[in-house]
Every structure is written in structure tokens, then in C-alpha cells.
N, C-alpha and C positions, 0 to 999 in steps of 0.2 A: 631771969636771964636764961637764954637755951642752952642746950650743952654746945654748941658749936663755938656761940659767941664765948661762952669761957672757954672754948679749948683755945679759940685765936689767942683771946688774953693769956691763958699759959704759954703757948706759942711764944709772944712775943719777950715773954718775963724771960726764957730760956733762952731763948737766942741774945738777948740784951746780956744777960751772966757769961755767956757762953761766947759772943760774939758771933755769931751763926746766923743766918737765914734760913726762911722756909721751916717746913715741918716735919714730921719726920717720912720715910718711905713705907708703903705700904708693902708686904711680904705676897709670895704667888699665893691665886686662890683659885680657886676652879672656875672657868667660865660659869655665864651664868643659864647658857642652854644648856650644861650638865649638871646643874643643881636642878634645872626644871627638869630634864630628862628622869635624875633621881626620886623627885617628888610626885611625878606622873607613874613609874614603876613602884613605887611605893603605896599609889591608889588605888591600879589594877590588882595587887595583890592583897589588898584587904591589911597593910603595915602598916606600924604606926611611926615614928621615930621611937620610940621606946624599942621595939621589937628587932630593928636595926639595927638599934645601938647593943642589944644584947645579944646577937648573933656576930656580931665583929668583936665583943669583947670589948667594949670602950661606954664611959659615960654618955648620958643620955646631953648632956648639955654640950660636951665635946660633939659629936654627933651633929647636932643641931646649929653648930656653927659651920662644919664643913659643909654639910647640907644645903645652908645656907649662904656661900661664898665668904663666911668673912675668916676661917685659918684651913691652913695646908697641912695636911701629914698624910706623908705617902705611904704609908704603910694603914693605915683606914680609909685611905680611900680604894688601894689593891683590895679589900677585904669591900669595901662596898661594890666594886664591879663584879670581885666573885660571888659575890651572894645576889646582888641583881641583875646579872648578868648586864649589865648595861656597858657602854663603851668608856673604856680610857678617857679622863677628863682631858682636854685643852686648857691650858694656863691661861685667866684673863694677864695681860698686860700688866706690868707693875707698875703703880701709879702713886705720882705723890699726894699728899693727903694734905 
């Protein structure tokens, strides 16, 4: 079974207890042309995520999911535009899941 198909099957187990539809909402994440912007300035500079992650002060796996679009926190990512100089993220859209 995939994770998907069992997240539906939780999905529905929850709302059937709960009386509820749908799933839960996704939180803001950073577009995903400023994850590619970060990970393109991260090449020309010869960084790795490791190297990021310890010039902002934060875990290497935190890191790698901002990086990545999937959690927000706006105080690592201020600390990623100053250290890459790169631009202010755009919030993707919040979207249900």
C-alpha cells in the first residue's frame, strides 16, 4: 500500500470519528521558484545544505525542508536571504491536502 492510499484511509477513519470532511490544510511555504532560487545560489557558491544549515543556526534536516517548500519559519528563512543574499520568499498558496 502507498503512503497516499493509507493517508486517504486515515483521512476517512478521522472524519467518520470526528464527523468532518476533507483533509487537513496545508501551512504557507515558500514558492517553489524561491526554493529553486536558494538551491541555484547554493551551487554557485560551492554550499552544501549542511553549510547553511550552520551559518543560520538551525538543523540540517530543518533546513532541508524549508529549502525545500515543505515548512515555514520566518525567522530561517530572514537568515537565509541574509546569508544568500537572495530575495524575500513569495508564499505558495495554501492548499488543501
Amino acid at each position: 500500500m502507498n503512503k497516499l492510499s493509507q493517508w486517504s484511509k486515515d483521512v476517512k477513519k478521522i472524519n467518520g470519528v470526528l464527523g468532518t470532511k476533507g483533509g487537513p490544510e496545508r501551512t504557507n511555504t515558500a514558492s517553489k521558484e524561491w526554493c529553486t532560487s536558494v538551491k541555484v545560489e547554493l551551487a554557485k557558491r560551492d554550499m552544501t545544505v549542511n553549510d547553511l544549515a550552520r551559518a543560520a543556526g538551525v538543523m540540517r534536516d530543518k533546513m532541508s525542508c524549508i529549502i525545500n517548500g515543505k515548512q515555514w519559519d520566518e525567522g530561517i528563512v530572514a537568515k537565509i536571504v541574509e546569508t544568500l543574499g537572495v530575495e524575500a520568499p513569495i508564499l505558495a498558496p495554501v492548499r488543501k491536502v
